[in-house]
KOLLUMTOR-913426 format. One record per residue (C-alpha): residue in three letters; residue number from 0; y, z, x. Coordinates in pm, 1 decimal, padded with zeros to 6 digits. Each point is the difference from the previous one (the first is absolute). Example, Ala and Ser with C-alpha at 12.3 -4.5 7.8 and 13.67 -1.06 7.14 Angstrom:
BEGIN
(volum "ala", 0, (-00450.0, 00780.0, 01230.0))
(volum "ser", 1, (00344.0, -00066.0, 00137.0))
END
This chain:
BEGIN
(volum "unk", 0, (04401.6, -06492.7, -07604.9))
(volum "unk", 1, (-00238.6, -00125.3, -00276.6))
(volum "unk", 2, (00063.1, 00151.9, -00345.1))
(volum "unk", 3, (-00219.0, 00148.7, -00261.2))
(volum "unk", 4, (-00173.4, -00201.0, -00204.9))
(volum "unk", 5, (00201.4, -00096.1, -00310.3))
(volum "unk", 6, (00005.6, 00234.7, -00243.6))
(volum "unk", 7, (00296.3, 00131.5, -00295.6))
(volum "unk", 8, (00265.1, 00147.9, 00169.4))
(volum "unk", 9, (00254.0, 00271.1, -00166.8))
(volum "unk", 10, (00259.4, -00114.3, 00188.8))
(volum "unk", 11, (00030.2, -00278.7, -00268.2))
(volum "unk", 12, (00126.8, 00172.5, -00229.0))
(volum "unk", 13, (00320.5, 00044.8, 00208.9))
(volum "unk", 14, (00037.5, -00331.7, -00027.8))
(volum "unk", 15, (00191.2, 00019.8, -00365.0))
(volum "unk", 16, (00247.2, -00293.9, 00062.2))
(volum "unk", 17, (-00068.8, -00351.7, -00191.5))
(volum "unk", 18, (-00010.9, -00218.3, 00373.5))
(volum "unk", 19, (-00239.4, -00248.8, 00018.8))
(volum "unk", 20, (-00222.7, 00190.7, 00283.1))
(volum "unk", 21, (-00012.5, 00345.0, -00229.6))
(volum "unk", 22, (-00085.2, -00185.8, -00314.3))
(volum "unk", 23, (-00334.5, -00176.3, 00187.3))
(volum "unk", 24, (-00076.0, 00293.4, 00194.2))
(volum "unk", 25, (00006.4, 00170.3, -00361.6))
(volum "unk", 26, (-00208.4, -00196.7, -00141.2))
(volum "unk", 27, (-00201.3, -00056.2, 00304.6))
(volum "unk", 28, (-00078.6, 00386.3, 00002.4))
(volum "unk", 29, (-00118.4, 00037.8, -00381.5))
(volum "unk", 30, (-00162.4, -00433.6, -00005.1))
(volum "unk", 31, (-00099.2, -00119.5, 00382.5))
(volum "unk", 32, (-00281.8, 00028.9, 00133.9))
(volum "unk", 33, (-00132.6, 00231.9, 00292.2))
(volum "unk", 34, (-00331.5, -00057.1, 00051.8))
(volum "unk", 35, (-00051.2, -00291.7, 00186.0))
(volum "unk", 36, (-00192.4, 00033.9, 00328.8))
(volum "unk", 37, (00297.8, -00089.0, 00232.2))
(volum "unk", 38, (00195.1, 00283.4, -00147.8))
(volum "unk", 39, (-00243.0, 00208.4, 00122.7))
(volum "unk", 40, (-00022.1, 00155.8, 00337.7))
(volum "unk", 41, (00358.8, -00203.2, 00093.9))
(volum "unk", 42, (00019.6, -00140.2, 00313.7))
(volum "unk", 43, (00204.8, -00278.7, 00133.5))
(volum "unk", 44, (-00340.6, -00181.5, 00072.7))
(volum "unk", 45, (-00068.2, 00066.9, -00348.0))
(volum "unk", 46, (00288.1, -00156.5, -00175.6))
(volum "unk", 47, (00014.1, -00280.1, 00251.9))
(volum "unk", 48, (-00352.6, -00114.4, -00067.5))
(volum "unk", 49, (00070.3, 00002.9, -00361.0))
(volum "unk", 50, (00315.0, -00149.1, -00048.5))
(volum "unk", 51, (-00111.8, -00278.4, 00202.8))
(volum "unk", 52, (-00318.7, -00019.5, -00258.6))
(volum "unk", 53, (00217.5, -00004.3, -00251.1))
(volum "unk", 54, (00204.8, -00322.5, 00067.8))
(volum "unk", 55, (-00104.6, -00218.9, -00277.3))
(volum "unk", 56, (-00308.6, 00203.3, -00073.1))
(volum "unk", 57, (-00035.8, 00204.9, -00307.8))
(volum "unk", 58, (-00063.7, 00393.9, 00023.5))
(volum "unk", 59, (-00318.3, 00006.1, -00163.1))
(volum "unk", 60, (-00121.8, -00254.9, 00255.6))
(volum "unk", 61, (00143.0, 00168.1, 00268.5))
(volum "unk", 62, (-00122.6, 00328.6, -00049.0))
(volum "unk", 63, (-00393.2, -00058.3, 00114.5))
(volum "unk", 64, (00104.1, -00207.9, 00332.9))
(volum "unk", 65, (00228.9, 00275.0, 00104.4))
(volum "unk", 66, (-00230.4, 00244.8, -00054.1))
(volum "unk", 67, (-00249.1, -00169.2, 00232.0))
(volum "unk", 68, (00198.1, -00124.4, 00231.3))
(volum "unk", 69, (00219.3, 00380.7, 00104.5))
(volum "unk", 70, (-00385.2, 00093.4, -00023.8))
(volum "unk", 71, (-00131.3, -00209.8, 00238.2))
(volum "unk", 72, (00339.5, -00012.9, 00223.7))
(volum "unk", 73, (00186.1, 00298.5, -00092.2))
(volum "unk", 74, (00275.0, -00002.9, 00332.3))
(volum "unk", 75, (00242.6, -00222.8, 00153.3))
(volum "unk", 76, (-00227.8, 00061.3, 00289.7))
(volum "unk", 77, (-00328.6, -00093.5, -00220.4))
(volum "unk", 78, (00160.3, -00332.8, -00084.1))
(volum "unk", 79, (00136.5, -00065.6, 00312.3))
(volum "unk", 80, (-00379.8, 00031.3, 00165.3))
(volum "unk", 81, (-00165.1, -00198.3, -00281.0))
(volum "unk", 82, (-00152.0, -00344.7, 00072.4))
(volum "unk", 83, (00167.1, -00274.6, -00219.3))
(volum "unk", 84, (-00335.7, -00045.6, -00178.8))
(volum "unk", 85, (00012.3, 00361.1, -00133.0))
(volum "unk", 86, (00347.2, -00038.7, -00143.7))
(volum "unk", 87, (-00051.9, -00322.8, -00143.5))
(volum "unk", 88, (-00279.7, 00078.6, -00180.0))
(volum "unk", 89, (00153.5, 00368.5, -00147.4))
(volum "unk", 90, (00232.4, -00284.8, -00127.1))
(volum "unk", 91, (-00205.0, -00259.2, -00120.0))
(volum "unk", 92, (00077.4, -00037.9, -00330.9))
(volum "unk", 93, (00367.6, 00121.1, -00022.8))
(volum "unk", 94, (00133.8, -00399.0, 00117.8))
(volum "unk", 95, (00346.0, -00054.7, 00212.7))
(volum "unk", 96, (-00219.4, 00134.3, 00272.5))
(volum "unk", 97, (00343.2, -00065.0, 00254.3))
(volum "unk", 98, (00025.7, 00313.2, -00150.4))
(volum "unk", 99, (-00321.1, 00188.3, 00138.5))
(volum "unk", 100, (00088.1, -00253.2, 00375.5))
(volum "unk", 101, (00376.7, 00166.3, -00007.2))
(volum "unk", 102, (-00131.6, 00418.4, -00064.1))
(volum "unk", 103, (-00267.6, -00091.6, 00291.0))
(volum "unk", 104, (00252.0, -00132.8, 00227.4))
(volum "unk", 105, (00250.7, 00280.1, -00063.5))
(volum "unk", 106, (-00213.5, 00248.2, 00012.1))
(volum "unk", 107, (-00010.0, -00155.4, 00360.4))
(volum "unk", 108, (00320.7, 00040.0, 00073.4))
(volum "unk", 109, (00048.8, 00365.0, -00117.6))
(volum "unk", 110, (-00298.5, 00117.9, 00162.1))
(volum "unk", 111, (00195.9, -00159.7, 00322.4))
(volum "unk", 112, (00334.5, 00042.0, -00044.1))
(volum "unk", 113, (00014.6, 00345.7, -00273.6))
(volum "unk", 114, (-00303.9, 00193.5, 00161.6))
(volum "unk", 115, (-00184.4, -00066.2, -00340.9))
(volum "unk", 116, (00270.0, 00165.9, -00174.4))
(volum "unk", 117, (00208.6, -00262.0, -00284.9))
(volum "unk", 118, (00334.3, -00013.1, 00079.0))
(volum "unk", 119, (00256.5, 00102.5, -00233.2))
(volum "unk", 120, (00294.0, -00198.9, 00014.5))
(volum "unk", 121, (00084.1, -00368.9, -00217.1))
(volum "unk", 122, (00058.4, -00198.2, 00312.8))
(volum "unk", 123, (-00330.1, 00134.8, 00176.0))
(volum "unk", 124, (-00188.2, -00031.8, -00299.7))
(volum "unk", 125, (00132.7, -00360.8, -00079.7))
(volum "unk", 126, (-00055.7, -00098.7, 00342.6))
(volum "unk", 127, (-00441.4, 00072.1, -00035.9))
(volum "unk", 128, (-00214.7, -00315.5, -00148.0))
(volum "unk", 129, (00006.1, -00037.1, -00364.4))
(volum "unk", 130, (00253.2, 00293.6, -00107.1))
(volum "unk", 131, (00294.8, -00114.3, -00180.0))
(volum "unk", 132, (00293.9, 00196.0, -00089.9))
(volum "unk", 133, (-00131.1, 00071.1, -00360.4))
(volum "unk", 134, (-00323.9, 00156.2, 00162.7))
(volum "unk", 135, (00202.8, 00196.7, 00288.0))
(volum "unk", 136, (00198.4, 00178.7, -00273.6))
(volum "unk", 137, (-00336.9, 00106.4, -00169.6))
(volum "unk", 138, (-00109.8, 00103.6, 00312.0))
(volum "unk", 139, (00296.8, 00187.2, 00045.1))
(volum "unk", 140, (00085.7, 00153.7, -00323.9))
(volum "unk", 141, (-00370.0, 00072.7, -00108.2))
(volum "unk", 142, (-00068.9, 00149.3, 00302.0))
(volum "unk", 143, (00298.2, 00159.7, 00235.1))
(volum "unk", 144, (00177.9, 00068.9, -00309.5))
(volum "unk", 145, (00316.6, -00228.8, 00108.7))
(volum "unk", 146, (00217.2, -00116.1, -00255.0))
(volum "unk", 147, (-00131.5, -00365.4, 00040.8))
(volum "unk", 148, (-00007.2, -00286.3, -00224.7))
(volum "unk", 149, (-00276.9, -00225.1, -00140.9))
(volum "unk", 150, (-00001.7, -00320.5, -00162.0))
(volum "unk", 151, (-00358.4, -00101.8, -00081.7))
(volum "unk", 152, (-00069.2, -00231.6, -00325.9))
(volum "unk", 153, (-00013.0, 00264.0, -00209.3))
(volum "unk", 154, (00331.8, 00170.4, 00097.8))
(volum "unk", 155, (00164.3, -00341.5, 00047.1))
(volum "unk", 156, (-00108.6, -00086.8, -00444.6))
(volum "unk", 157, (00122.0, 00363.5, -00069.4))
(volum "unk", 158, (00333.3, -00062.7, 00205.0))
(volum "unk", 159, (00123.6, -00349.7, -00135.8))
(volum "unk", 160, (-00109.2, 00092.4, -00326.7))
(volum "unk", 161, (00222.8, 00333.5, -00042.9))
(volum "unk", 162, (00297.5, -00231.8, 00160.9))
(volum "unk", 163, (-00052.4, -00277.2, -00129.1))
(volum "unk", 164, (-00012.0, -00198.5, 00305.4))
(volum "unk", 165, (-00156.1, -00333.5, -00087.7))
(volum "unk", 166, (-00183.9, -00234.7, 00261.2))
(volum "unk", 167, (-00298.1, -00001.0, 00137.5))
(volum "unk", 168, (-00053.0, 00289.0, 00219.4))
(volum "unk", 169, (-00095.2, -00205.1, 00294.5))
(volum "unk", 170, (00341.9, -00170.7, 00116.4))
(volum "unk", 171, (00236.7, 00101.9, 00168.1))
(volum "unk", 172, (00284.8, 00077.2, -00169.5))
(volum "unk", 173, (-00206.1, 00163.9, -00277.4))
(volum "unk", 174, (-00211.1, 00239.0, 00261.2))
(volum "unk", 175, (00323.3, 00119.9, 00148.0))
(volum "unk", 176, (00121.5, 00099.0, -00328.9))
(volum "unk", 177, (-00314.1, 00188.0, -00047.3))
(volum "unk", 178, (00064.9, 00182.5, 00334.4))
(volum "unk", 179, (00306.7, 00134.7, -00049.8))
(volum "unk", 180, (-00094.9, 00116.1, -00336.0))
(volum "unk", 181, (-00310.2, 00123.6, 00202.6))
(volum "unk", 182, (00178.3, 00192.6, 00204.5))
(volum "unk", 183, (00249.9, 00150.1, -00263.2))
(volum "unk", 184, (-00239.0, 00165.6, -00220.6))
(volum "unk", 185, (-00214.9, 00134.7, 00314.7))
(volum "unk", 186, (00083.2, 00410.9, -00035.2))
(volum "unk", 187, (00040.2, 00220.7, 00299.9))
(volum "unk", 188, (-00271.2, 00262.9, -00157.5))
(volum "unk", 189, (-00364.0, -00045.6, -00075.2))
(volum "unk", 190, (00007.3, -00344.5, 00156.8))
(volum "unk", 191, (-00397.0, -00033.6, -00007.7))
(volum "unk", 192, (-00008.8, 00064.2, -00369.7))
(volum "unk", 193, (00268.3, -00247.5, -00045.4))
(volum "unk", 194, (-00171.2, -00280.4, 00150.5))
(volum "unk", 195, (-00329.3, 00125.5, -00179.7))
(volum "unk", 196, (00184.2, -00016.6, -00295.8))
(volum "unk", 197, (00195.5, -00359.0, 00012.7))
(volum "unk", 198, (-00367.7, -00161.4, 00083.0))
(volum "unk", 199, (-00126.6, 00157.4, -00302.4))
(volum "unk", 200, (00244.9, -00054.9, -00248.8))
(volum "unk", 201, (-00032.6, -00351.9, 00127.7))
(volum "unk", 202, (-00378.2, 00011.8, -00019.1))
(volum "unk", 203, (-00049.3, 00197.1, -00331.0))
(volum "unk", 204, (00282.4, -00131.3, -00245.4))
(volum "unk", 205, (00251.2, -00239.2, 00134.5))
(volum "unk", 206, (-00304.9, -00239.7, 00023.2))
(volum "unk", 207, (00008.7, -00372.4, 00022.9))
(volum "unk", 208, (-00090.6, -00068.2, -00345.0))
(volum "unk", 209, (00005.7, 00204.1, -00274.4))
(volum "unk", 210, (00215.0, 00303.5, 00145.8))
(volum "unk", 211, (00002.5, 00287.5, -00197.6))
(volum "unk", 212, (00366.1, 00068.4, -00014.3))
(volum "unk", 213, (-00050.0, 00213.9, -00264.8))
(volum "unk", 214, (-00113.5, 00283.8, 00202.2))
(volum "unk", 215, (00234.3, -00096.6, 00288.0))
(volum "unk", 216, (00214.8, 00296.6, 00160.9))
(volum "unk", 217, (00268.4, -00251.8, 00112.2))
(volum "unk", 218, (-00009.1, -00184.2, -00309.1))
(volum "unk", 219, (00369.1, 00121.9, -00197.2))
(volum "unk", 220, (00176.9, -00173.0, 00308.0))
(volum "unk", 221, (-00235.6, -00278.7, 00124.1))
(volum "unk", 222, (00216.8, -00322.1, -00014.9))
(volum "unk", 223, (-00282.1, -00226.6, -00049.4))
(volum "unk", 224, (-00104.2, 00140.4, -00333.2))
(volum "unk", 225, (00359.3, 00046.9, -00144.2))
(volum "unk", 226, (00022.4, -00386.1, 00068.7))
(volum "unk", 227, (-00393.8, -00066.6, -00151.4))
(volum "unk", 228, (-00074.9, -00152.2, 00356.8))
(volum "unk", 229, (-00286.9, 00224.0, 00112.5))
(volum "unk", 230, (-00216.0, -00300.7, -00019.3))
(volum "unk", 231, (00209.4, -00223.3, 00233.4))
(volum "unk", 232, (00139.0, 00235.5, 00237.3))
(volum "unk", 233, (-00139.4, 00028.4, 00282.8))
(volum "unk", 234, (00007.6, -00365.3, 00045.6))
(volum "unk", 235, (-00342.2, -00184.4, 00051.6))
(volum "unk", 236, (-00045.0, -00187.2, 00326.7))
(volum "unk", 237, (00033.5, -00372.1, -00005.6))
(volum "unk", 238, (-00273.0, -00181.7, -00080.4))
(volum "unk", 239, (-00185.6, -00310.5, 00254.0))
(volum "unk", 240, (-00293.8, -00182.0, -00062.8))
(volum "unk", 241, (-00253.1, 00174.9, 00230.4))
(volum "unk", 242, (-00151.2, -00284.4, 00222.3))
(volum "unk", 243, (-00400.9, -00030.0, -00021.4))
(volum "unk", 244, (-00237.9, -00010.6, 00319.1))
(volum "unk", 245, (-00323.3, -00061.7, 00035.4))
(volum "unk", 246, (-00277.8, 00163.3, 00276.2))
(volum "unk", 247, (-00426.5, -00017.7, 00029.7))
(volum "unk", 248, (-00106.9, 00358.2, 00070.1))
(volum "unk", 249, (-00310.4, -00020.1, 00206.9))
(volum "unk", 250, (-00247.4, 00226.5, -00125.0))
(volum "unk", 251, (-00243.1, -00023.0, 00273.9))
(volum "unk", 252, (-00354.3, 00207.6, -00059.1))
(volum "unk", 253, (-00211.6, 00131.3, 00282.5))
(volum "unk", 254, (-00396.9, 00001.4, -00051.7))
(volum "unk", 255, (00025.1, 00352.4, 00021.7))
(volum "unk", 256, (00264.2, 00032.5, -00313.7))
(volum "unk", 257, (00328.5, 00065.1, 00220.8))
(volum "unk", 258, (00290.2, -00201.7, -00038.7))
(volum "unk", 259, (00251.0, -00187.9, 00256.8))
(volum "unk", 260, (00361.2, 00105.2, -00023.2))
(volum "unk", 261, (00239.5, -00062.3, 00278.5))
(volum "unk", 262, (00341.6, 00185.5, 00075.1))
(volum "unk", 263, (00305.9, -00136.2, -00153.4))
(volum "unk", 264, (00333.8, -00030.4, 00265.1))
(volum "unk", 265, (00193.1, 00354.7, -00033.9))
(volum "unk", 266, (00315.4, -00210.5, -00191.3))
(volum "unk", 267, (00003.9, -00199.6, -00338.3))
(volum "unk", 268, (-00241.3, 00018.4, -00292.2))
(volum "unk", 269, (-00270.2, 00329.1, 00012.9))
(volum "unk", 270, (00125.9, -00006.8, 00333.3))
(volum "unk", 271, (-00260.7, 00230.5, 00249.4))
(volum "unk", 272, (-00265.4, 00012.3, -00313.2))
(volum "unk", 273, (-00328.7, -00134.5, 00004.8))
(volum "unk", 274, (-00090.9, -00347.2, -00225.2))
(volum "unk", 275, (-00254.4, -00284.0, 00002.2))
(volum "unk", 276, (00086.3, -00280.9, 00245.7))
(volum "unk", 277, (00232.7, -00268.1, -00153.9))
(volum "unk", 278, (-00076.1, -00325.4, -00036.0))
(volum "unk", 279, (00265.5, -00330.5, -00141.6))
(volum "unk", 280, (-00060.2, -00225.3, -00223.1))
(volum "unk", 281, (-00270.2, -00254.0, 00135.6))
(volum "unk", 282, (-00070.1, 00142.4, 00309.4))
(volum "unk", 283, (-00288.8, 00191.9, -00073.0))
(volum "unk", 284, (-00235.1, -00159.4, 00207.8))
(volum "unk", 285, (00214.4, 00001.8, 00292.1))
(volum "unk", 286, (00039.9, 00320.0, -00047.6))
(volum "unk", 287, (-00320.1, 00137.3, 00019.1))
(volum "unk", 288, (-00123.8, -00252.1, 00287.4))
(volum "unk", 289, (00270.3, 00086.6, 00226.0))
(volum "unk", 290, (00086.1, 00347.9, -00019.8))
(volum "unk", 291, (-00341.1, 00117.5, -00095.5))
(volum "unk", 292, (-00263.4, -00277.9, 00145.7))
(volum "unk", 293, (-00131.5, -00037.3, -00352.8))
(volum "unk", 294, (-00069.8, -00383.5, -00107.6))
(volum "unk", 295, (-00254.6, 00003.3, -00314.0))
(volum "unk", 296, (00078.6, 00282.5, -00261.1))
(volum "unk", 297, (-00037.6, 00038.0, -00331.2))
(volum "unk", 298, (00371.8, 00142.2, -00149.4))
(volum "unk", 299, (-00010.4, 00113.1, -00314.2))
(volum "unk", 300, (00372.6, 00028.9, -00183.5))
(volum "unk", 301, (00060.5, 00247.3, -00248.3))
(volum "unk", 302, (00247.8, -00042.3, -00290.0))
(volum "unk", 303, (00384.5, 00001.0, 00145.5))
(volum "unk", 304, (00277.3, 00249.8, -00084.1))
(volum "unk", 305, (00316.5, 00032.5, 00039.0))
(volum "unk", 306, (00209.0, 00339.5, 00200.6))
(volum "unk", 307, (00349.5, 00048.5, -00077.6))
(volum "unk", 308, (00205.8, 00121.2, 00334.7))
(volum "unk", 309, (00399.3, 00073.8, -00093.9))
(volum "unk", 310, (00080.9, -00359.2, 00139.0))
(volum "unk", 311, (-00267.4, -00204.8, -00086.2))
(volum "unk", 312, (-00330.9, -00079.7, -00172.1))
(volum "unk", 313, (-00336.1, -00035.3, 00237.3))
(volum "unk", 314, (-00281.9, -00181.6, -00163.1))
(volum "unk", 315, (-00318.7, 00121.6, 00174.9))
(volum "unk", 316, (-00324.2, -00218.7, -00004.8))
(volum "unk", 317, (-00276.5, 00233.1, 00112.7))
(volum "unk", 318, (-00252.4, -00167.5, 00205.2))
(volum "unk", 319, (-00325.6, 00196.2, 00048.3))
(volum "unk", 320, (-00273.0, -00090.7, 00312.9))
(volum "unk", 321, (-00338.4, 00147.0, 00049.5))
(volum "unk", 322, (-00067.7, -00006.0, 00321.9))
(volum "unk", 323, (-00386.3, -00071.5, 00122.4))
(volum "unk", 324, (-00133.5, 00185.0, 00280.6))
(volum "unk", 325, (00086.9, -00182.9, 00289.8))
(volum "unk", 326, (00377.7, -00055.9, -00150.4))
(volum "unk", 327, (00000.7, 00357.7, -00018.7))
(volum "unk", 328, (-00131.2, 00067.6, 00346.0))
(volum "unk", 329, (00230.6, -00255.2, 00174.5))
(volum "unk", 330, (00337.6, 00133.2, -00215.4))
(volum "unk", 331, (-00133.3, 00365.6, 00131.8))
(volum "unk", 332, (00163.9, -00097.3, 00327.0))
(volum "unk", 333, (00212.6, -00276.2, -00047.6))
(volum "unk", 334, (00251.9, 00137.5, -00277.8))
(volum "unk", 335, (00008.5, 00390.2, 00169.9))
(volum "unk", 336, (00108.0, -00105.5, 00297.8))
(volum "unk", 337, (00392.3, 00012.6, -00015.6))
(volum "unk", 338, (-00024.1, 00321.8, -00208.4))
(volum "unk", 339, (00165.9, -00089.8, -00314.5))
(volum "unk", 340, (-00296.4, -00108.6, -00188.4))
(volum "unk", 341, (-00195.7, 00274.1, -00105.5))
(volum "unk", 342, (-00330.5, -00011.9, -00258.6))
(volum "unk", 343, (00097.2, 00226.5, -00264.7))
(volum "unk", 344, (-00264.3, 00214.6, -00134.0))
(volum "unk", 345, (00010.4, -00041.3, -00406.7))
(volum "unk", 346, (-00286.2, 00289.7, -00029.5))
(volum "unk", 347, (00195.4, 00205.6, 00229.2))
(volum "unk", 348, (00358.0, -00072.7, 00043.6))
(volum "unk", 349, (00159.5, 00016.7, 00304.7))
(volum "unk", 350, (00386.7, 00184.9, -00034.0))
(volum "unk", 351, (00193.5, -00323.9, 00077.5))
(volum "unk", 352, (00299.2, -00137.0, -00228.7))
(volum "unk", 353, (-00103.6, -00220.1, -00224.6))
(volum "unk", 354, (00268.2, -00236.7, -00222.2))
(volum "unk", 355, (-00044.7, -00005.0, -00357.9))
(volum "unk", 356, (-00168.0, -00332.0, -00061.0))
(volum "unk", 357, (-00260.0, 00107.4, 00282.3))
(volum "unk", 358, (-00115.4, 00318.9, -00198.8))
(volum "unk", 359, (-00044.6, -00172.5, -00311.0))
(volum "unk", 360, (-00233.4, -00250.5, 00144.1))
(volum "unk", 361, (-00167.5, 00267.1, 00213.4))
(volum "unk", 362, (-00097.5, 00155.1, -00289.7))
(volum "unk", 363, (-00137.1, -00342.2, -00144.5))
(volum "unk", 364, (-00205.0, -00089.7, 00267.1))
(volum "unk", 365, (-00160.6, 00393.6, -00022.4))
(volum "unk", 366, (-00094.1, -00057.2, -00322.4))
END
């Protein structure tokens, strides 16, 4: 069953050994923080929606988009019913939007194969789009109160830190250290403060940069400050030289104000999100005779910038068109007829998914 939200408990104080777990659930009780909105009202919905959120996404970010989105979809049944649009834009804005693909397509499959009801075991739970073992022990700790274990960024810096386990946190050998340490420190009581706690600790003082050790519970036994390697452990992830691409986004303008955007395939970049039609290098005019029957226009391009994915740069030349009335009238039937162009409504915004880059100029061409 779903627990109470968080909340001090007085059964910490039988906790009155010096173990890892007791010493952050002591300081957890008197330091973390219980007010955030998905430890309110626990579910397993809940803390699945949010620890997916969370995945390289800061709290204070987080916080409004959850908010709207258990809102606007606040079941496994809601989600499961919603169109693609509607959950891409309630996302729009948040980036890695596999993420928001993955809860739509589970959602799926527990509405067909769990009655609508999450399942509570690591192998089912691993087994549903986009839910790793990291997020399944949330899941499970958080809310069915099982004596899972979690391994998110923060818990992984806290972890290699106190144990001085150097490497960067993303190989092998180095992650399966972290798991078994993981696992040891996970408490069979109060699980769902436990995790709670780790994430915080993590999140509030065993920082990145600039940790305040200082005010650390763990701090008399932590390895990496007894060795003054706090700033090198956990290892940083190797750097490459992030390739650069380049892309024309279309910014096609109906006489009326609206503008064309087209569906983007369901995998790769801002996969299922709506952008401008993308044109190469040079091929401009080809572009717009052939897939739009337009042979004299006047294309105006703005100033260039640059977007920064995890893998590689994308320099974007924005190319605006004003379409004249008879463009307008003949793109009216030629572009909506394989339904994945639509003419978005800058006045009055449709709710589609929108990528980053697409937003920003949206709100150019408004104003």
């Amino acid at each position: 069953m779903p627990q109470k939200p968080f909340e001090t408990s007085s059964a910490a104080k039988k906790f009155a050994d010096n173990t890892f777990s007791s010493t952050v659930l002591r300081w957890w009780d008197d330091h973390g923080r219980k007010d955030l909105p998905w430890q309110q009202d626990i579910s397993p919905y809940r803390v699945w929606v949010s620890e997916i959120m969370l995945q390289q996404t800061q709290v204070a970010t987080v916080i409004p988009y959850f908010e709207r989105f258990v809102t606007e979809l606040p079941s496994i049944a809601a989600l499961a019913d919603a169109k693609e649009d509607l959950v891409m834009h309630l996302w729009s804005g948040l980036g890695y939007y596999a993420r928001a693909r993955n809860m739509h397509r589970a959602a799926g499959v527990i509405n067909a194969e769990f009655h609508n009801q999450m399942p509570a075991t690591l192998d089912q739970l691993c087994g549903l789009p986009g839910i790793g073992r990291s997020t399944a022990g949330a899941i499970l700790s958080i809310a069915f109160g099982q004596p899972a274990s979690i391994l998110d960024g923060n818990v992984k810096r806290v972890l290699a830190r106190f144990h001085g386990i150097e490497g960067w946190p993303g190989s092998n050998t180095t992650l399966k250290a972290l798991w078994e340490r993981a696992e040891q420190s996970t408490p069979g009581k109060r699980n769902a403060h436990y995790s709670q706690a780790m994430m915080d600790l993590g999140a509030t003082l065993c920082t990145r940069s600039s940790p305040a050790c200082e005010r650390c519970p763990l701090s008399a036994d932590c390895v990496a400050l007894a060795l003054d390697k706090v700033s090198s452990i956990p290892g940083r992830k190797p750097k490459k030289v992030l390739p650069t691409k380049t892309t024309g986004m279309l910014m096609i303008q109906h006489l009326d104000g609206s503008i064309l955007l087209e569906k983007r395939p369901s995998q790769g970049i801002w996969g299922g999100l709506w952008s401008f039609p993308e044109v190469a290098d040079g091929t401009l005019t080809d572009t717009l005779g052939d897939r739009y029957g337009i042979d004299d226009a006047d294309v105006r391009q703005w100033e260039s910038y640059r977007h920064t994915f995890s893998h590689y740069h994308l320099d974007i030349h924005p190319l605006h068109l004003q379409l004249d009335a008879v463009q307008s009238s003949a793109l009216d039937n030629q572009a909506m007829e394989s339904g994945q162009h639509l003419w978005y409504n800058i006045a009055h915004p449709q709710e589609v998914g929108l990528a980053a880059p697409v937003t920003a100029l949206l709100s150019k061409l408004k104003h």
